[in-house]
C-alpha positions in Angstrom: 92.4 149.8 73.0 90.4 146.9 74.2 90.7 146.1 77.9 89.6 142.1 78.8 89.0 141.4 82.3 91.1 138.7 83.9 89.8 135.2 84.2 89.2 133.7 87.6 88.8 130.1 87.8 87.5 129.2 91.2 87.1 125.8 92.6 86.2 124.1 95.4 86.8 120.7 93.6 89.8 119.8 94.4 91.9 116.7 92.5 91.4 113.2 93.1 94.4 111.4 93.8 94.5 109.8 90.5 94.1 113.1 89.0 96.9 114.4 90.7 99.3 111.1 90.0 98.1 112.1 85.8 98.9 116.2 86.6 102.4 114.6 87.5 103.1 112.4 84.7 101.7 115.1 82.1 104.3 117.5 84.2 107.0 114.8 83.3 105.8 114.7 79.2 103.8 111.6 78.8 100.8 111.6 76.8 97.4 110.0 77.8 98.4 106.4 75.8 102.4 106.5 77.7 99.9 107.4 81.3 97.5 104.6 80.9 100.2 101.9 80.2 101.5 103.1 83.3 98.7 103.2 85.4 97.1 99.9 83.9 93.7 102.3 82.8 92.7 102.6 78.9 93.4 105.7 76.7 90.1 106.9 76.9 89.9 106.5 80.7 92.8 108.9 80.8 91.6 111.3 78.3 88.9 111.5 80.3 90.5 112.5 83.7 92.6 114.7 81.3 89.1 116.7 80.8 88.1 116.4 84.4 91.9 118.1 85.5 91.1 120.5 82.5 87.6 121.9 84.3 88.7 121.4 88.1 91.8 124.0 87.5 90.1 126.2 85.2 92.8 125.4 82.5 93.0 124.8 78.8 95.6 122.9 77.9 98.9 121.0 79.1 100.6 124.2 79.8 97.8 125.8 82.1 98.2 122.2 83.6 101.9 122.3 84.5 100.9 126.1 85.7 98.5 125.1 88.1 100.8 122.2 89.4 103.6 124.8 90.1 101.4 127.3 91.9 99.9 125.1 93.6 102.9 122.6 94.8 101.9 119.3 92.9 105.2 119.6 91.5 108.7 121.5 91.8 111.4 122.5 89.7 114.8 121.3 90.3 117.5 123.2 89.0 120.8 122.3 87.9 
């Protein structure tokens, strides 16, 4: 049986406040077009703070994203 170490992502880099307004709306379901008409930016501009949230927290994709939110109080889940 194969045994893989755990990952540790460590950063000191922590998320710029328009990164963490992006982390927020990617939490709510919006994709990069839906976020830049929002926050007045173009597509590209967002898909590129997309990749900048992607390397800060060590993630790979929108689910490592909402992840890190949770853990890390960016966002909350409200339950019914």
């Amino acid at each position: 049986m194969l045994s893989h170490p755990a990952q540790v992502h460590e950063t000191n880099t922590t998320l710029t406040t328009i990164e963490r307004a992006i982390v927020k709306l990617i939490c709510e379901g919006y994709n990069s077009s839906e976020i830049a008409r929002q926050l007045y930016k173009s597509t590209r501009t967002i898909e590129g703070y997309r990749r900048s949230i992607l390397e800060k927290t060590g993630t790979r994709n929108v689910a490592g994203i909402v992840i890190y939110a949770i853990e890390n109080g960016l966002i909350s889940i409200k339950k019914h």
